[in-house]
N, CA, C and O atoms as CSV, one atom per row, in Angstrom:
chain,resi,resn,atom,element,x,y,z
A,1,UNK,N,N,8.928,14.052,4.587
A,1,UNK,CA,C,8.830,13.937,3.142
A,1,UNK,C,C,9.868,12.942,2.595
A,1,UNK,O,O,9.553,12.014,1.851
A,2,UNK,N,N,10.990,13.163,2.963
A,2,UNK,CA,C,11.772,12.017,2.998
A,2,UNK,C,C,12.112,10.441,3.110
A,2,UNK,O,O,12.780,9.522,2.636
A,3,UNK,N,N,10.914,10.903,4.337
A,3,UNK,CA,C,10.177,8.947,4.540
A,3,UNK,C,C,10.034,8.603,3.672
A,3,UNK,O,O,10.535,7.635,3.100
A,4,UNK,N,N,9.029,9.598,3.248
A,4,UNK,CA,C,7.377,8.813,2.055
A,4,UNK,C,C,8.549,8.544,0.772
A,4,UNK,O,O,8.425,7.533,0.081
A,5,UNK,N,N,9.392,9.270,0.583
A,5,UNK,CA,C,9.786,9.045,-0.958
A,5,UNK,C,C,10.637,8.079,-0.955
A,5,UNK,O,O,10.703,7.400,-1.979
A,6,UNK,N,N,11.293,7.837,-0.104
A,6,UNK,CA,C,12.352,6.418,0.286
A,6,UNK,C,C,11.707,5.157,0.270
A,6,UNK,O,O,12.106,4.128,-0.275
A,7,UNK,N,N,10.310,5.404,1.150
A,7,UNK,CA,C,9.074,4.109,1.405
A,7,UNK,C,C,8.882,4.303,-0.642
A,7,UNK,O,O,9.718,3.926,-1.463
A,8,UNK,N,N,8.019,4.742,-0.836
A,8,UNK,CA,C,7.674,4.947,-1.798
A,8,UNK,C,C,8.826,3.899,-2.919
A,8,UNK,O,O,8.501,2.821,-3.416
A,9,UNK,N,N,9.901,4.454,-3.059
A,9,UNK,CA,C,10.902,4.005,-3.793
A,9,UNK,C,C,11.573,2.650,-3.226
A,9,UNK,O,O,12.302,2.075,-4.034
A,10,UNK,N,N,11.400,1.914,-1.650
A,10,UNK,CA,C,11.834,0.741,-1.581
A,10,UNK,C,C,10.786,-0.378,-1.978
A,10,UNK,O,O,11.125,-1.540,-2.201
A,11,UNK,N,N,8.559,0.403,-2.094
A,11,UNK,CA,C,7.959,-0.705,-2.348
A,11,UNK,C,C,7.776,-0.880,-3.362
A,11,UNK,O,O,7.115,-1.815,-3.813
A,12,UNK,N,N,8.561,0.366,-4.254
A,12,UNK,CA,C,8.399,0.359,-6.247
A,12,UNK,C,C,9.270,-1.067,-6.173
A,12,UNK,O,O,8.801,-2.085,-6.681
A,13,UNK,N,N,10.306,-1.069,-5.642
A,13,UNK,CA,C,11.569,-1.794,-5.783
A,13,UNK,C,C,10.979,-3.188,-5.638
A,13,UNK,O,O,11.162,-4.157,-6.375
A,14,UNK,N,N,10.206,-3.093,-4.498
A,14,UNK,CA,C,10.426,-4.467,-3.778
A,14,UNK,C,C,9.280,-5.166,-4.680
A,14,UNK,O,O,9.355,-6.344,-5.027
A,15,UNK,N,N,7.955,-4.100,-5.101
A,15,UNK,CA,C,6.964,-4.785,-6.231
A,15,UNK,C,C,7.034,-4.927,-7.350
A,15,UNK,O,O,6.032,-5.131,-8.036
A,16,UNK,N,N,8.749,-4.827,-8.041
A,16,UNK,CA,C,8.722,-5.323,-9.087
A,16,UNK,C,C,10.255,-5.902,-9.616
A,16,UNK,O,O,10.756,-6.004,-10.736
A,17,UNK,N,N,10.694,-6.198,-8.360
A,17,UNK,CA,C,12.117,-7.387,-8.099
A,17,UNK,C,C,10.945,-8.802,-8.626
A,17,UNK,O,O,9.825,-9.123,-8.229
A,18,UNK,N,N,11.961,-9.428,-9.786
A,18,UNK,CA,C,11.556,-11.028,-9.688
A,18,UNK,C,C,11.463,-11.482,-8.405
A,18,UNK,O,O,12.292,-10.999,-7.633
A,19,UNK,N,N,10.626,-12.341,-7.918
A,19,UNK,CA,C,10.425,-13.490,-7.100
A,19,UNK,C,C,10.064,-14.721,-7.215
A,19,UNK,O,O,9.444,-14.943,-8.255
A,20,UNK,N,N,10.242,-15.715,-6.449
A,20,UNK,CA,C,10.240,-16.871,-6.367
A,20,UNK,C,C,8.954,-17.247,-6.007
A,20,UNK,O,O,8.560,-16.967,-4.875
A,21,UNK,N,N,8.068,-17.974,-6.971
A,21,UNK,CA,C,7.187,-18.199,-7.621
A,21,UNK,C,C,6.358,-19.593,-6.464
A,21,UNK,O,O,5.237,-20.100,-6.503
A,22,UNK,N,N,7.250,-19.760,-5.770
A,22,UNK,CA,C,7.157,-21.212,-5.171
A,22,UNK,C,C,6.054,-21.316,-4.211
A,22,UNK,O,O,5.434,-22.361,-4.016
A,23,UNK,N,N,5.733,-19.748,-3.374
A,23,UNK,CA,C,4.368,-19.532,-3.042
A,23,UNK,C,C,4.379,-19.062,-1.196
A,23,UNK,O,O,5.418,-19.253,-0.563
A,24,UNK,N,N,3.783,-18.772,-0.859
A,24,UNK,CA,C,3.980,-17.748,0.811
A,24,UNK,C,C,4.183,-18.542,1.574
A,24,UNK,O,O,4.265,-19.745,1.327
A,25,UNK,N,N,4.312,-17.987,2.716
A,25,UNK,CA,C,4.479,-18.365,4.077
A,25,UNK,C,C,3.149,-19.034,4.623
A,25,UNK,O,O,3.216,-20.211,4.977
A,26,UNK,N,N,2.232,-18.515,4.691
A,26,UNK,CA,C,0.945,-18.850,4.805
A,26,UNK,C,C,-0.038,-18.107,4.105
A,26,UNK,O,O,0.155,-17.062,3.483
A,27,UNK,N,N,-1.479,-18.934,4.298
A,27,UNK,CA,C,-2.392,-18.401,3.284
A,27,UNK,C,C,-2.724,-16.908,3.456
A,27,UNK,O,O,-2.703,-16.490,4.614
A,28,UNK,N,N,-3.079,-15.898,2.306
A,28,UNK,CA,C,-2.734,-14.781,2.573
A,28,UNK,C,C,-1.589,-13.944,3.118
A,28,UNK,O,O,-1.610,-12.832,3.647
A,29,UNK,N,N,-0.813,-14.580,2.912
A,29,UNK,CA,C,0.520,-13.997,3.794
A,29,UNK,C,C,0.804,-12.176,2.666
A,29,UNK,O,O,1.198,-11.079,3.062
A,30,UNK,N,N,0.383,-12.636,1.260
A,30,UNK,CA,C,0.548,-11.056,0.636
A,30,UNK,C,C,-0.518,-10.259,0.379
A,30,UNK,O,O,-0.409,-9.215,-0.263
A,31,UNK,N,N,-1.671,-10.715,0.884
A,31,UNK,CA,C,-2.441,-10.011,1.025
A,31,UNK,C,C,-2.729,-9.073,2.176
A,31,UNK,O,O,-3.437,-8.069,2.098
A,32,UNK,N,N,-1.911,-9.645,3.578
A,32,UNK,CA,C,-1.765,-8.896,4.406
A,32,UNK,C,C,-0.539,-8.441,4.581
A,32,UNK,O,O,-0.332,-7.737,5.569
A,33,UNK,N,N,0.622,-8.762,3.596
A,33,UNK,CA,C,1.093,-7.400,3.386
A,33,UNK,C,C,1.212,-6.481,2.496
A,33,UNK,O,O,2.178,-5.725,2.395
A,34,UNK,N,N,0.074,-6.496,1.684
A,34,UNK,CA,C,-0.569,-5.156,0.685
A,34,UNK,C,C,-1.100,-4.935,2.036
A,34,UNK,O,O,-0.077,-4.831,2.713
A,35,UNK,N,N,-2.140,-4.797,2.847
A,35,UNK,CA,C,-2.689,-4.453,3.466
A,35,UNK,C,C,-2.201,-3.480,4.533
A,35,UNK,O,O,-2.701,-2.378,4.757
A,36,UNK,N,N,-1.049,-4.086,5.233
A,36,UNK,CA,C,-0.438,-3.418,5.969
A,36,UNK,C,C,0.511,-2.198,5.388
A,36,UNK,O,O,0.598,-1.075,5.885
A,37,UNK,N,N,1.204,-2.687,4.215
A,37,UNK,CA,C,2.033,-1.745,3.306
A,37,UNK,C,C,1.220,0.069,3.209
A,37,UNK,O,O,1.628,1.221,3.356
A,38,UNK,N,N,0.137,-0.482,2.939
A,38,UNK,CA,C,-0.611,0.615,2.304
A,38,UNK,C,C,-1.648,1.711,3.735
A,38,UNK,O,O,-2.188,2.816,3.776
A,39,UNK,N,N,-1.445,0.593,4.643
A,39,UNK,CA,C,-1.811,1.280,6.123
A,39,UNK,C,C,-0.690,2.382,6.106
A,39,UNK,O,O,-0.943,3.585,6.169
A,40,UNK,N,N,0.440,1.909,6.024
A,40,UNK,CA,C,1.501,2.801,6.867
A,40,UNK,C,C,1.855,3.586,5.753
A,40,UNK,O,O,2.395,4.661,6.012
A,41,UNK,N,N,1.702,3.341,4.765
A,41,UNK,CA,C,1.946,4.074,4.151
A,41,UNK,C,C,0.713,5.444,3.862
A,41,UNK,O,O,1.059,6.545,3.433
A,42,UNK,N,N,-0.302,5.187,4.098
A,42,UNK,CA,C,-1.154,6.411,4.225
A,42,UNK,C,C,-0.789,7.208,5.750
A,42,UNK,O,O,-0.862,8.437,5.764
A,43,UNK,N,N,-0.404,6.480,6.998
A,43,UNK,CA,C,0.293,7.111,7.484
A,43,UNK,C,C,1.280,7.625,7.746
A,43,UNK,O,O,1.156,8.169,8.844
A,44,UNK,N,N,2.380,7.787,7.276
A,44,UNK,CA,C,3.599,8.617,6.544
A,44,UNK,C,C,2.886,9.471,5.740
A,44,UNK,O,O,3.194,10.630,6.015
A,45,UNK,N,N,2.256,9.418,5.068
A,45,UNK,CA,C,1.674,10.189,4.136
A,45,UNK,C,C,1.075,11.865,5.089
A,45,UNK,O,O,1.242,13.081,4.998
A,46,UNK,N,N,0.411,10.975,5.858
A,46,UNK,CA,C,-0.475,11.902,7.039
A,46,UNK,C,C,-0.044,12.153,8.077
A,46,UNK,O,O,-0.870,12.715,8.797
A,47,UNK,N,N,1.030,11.973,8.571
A,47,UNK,CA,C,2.062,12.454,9.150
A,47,UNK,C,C,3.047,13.679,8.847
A,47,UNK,O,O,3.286,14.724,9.452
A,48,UNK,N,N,3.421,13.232,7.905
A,48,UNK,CA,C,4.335,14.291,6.971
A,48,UNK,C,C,3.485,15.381,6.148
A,48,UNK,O,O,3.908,15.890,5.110
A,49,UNK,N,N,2.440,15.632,6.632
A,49,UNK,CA,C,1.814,16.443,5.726
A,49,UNK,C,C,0.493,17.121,6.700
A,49,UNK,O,O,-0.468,17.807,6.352
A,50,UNK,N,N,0.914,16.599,8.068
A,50,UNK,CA,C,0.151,17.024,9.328
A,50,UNK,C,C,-1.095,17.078,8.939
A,50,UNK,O,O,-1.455,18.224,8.669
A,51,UNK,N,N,-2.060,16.089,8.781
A,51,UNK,CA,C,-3.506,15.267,8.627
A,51,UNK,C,C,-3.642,15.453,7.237
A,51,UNK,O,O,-4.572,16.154,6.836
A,52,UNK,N,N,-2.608,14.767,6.182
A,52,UNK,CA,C,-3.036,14.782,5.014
A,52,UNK,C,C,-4.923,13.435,4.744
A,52,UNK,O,O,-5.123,13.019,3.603
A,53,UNK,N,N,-5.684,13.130,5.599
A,53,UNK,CA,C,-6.463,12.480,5.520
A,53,UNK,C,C,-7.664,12.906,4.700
A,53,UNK,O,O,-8.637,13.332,5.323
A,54,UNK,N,N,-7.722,12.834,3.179
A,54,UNK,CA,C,-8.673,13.137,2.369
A,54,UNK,C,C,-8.911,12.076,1.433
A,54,UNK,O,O,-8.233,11.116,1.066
A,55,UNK,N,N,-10.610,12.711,1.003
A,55,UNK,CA,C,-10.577,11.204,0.528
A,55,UNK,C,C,-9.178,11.165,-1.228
A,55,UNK,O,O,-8.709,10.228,-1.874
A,56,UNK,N,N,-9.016,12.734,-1.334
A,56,UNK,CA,C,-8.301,12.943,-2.778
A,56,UNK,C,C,-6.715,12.185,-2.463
A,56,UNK,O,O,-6.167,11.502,-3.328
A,57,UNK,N,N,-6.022,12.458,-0.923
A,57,UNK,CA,C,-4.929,11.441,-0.647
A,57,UNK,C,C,-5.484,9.982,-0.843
A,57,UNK,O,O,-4.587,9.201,-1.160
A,58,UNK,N,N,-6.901,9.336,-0.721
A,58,UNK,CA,C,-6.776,8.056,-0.682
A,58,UNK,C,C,-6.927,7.979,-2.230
A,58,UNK,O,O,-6.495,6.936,-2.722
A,59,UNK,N,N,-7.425,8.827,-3.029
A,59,UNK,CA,C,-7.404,8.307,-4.493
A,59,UNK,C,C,-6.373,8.302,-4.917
A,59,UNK,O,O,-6.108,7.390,-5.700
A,60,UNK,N,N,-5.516,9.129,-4.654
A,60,UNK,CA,C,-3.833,9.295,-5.080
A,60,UNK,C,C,-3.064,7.973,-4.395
A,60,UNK,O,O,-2.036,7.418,-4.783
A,61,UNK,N,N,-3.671,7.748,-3.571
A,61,UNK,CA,C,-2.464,6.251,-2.863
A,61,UNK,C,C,-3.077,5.020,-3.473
A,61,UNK,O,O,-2.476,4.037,-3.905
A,62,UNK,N,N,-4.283,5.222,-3.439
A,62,UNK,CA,C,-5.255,3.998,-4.567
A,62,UNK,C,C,-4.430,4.101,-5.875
A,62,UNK,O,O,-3.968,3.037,-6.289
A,63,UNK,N,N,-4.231,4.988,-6.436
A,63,UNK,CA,C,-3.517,5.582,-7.692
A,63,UNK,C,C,-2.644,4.590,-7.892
A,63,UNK,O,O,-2.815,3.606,-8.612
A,64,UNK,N,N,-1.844,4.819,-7.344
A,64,UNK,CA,C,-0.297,4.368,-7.149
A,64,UNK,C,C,-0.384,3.167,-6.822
A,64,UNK,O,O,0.420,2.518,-7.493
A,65,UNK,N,N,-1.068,2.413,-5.990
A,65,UNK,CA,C,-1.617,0.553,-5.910
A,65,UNK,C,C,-2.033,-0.044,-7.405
A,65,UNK,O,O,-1.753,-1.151,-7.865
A,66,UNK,N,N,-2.714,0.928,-7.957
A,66,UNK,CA,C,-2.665,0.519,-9.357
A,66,UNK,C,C,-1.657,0.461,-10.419
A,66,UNK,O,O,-1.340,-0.534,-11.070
A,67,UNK,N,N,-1.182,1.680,-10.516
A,67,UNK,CA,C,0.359,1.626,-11.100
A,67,UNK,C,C,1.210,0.749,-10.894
A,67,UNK,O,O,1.888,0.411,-11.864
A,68,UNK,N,N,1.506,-0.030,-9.321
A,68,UNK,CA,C,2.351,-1.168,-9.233
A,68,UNK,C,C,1.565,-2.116,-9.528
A,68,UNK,O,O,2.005,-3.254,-9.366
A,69,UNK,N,N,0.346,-1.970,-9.981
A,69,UNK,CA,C,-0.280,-3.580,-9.736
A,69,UNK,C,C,0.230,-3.820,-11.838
A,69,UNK,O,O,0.839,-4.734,-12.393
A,70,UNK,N,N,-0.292,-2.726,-12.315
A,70,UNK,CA,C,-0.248,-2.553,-13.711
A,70,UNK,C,C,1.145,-2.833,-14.169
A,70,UNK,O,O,1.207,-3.634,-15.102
A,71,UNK,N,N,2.783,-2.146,-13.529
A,71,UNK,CA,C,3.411,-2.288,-13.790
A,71,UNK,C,C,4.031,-3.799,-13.296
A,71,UNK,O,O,5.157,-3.973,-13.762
A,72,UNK,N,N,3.566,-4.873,-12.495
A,72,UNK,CA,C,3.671,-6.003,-12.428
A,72,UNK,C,C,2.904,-6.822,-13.568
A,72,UNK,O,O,3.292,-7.965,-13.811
A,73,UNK,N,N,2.059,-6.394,-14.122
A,73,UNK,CA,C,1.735,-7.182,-14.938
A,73,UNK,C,C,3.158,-7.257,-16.326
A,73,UNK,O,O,3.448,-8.138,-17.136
A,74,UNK,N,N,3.699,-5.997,-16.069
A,74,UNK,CA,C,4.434,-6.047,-17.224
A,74,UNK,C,C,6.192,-7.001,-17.179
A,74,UNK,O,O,7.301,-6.947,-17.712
A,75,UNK,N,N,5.556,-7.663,-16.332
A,75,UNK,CA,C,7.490,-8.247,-15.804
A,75,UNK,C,C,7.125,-10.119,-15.824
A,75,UNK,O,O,6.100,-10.775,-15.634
A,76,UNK,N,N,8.084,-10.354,-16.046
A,76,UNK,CA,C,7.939,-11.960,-16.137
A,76,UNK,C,C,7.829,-12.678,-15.134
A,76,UNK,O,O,7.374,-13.776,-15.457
A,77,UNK,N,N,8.155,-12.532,-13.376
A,77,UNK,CA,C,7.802,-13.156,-12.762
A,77,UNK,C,C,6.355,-12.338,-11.726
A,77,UNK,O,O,6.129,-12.865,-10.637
A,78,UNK,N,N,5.762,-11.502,-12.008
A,78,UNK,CA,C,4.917,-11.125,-11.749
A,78,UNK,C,C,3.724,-11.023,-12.008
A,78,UNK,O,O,3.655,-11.377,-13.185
A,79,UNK,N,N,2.639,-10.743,-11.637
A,79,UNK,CA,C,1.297,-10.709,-11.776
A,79,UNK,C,C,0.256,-9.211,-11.196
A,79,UNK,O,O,0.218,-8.698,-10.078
A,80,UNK,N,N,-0.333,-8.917,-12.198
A,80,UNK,CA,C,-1.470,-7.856,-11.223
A,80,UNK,C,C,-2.727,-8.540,-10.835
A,80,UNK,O,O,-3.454,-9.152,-11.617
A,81,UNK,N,N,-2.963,-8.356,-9.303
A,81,UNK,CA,C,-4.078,-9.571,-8.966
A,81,UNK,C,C,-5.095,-8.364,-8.843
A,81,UNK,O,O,-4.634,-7.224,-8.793
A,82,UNK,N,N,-6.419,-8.566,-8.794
A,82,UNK,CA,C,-7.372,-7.676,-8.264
A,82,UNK,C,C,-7.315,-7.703,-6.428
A,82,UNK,O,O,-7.378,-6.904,-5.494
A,83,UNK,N,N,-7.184,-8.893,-6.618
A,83,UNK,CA,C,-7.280,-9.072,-4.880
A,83,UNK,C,C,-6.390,-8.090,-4.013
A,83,UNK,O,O,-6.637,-7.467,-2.980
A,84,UNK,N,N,-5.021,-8.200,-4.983
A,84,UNK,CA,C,-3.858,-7.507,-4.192
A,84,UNK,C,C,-4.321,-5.946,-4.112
A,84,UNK,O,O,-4.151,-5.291,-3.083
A,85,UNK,N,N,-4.850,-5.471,-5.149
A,85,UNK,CA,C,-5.394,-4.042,-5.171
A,85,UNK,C,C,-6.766,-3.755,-4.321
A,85,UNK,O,O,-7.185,-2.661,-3.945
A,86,UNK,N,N,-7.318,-4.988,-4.135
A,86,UNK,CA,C,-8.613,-4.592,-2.806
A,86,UNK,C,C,-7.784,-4.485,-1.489
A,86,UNK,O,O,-8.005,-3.516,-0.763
A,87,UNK,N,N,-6.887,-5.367,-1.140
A,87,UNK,CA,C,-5.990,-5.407,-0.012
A,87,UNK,C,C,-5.250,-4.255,0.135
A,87,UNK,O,O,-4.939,-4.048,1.308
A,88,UNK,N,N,-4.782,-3.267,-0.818
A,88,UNK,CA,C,-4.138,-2.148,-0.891
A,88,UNK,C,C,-5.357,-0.668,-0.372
A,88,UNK,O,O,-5.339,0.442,0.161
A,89,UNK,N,N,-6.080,-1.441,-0.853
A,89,UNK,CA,C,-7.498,-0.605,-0.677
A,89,UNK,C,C,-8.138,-0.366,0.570
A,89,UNK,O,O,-8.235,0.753,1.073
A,90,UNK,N,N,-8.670,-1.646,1.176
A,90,UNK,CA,C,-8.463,-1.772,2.618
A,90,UNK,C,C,-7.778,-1.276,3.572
A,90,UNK,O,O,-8.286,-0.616,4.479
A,91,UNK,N,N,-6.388,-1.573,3.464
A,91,UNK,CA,C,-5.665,-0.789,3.934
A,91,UNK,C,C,-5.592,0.444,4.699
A,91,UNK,O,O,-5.404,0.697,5.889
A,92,UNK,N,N,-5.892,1.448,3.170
A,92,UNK,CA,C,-5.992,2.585,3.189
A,92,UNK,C,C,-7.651,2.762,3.701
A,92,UNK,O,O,-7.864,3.460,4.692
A,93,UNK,N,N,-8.195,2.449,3.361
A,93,UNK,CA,C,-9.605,2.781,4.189
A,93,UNK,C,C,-9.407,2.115,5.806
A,93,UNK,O,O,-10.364,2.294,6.559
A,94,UNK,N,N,-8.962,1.836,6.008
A,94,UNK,CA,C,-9.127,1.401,7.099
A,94,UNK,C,C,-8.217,2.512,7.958
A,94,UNK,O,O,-8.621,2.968,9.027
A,95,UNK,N,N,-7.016,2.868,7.395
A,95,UNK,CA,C,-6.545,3.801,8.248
A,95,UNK,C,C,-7.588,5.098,8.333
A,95,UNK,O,O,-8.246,5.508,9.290
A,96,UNK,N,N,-7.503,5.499,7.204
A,96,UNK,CA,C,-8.721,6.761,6.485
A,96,UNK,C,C,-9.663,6.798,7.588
A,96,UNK,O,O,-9.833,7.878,8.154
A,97,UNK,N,N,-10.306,5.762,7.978
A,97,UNK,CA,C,-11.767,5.643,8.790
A,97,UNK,C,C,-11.510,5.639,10.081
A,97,UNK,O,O,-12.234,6.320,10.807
A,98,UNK,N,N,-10.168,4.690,10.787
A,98,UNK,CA,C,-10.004,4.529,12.035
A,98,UNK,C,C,-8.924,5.329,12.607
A,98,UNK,O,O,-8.915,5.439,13.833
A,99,UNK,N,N,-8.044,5.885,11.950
A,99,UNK,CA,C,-7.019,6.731,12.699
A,99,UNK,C,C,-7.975,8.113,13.614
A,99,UNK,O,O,-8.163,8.286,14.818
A,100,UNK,N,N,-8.453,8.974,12.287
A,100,UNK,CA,C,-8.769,10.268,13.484
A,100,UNK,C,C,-9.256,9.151,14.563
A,100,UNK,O,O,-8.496,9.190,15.530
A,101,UNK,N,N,-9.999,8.432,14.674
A,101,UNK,CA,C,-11.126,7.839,15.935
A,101,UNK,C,C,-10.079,7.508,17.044
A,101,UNK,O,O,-10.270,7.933,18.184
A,102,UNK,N,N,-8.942,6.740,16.734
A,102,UNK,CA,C,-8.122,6.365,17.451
A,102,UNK,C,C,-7.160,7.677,18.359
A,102,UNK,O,O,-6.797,7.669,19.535
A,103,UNK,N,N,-6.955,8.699,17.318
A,103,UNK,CA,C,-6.094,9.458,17.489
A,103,UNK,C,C,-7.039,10.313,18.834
A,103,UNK,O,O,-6.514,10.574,19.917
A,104,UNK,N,N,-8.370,10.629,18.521
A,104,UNK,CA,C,-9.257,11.344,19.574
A,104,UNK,C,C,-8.830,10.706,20.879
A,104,UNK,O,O,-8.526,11.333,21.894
A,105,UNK,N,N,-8.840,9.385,20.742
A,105,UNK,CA,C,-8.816,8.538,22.424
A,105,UNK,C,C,-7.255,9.028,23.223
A,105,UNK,O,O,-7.087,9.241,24.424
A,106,UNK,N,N,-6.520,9.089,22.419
A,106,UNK,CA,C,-5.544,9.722,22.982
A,106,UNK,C,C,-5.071,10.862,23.192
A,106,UNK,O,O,-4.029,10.990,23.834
């Protein structure tokens, strides 16, 4: 529980620190990391909560992709993209769909 609220509270931080506007590493470079962000973070989620995997956890973590996307709109060097919130989305469906499958093989 501890994880999640630390994670939780370093990607509030980190999604709404000004940044430098000047542009990524490579193309998509933040779209795959909304993507990945929101993977691990549904797993912490489902970890710490021993198979929290429902679809009501993915609306609640969808939730919260919106809230940072919304509360970036409200800051001067930021933006809420739709894209970034499908990538957050993904994410989480993708763990949602492929973890139990993965988890069976092992």
């Amino acid at each position: 529980m501890i994880t999640i609220i630390a994670f939780l509270i370093l990607l509030t931080f980190l999604a709404l620190i000004p940044v430098d506007q000047t542009g990524s590493l490579f193309l998509f470079s933040d779209k795959i990391l909304h993507f990945s962000t929101f993977l691990i973070l549904f797993f912490l989620v489902d970890k710490s909560f021993n198979g929290a995997k429902s679809w009501l956890t993915l609306g609640l973590l969808l939730s919260y992709g919106i809230i940072l996307e919304l509360a970036q709109s409200l800051t001067v060097s930021r933006s809420a993209e739709i894209t970034d919130l499908l990538a957050d989305f993904i994410g989480l469906l993708v763990y949602f769909l492929f973890a139990p499958r993965l988890i069976d093989r092992s």
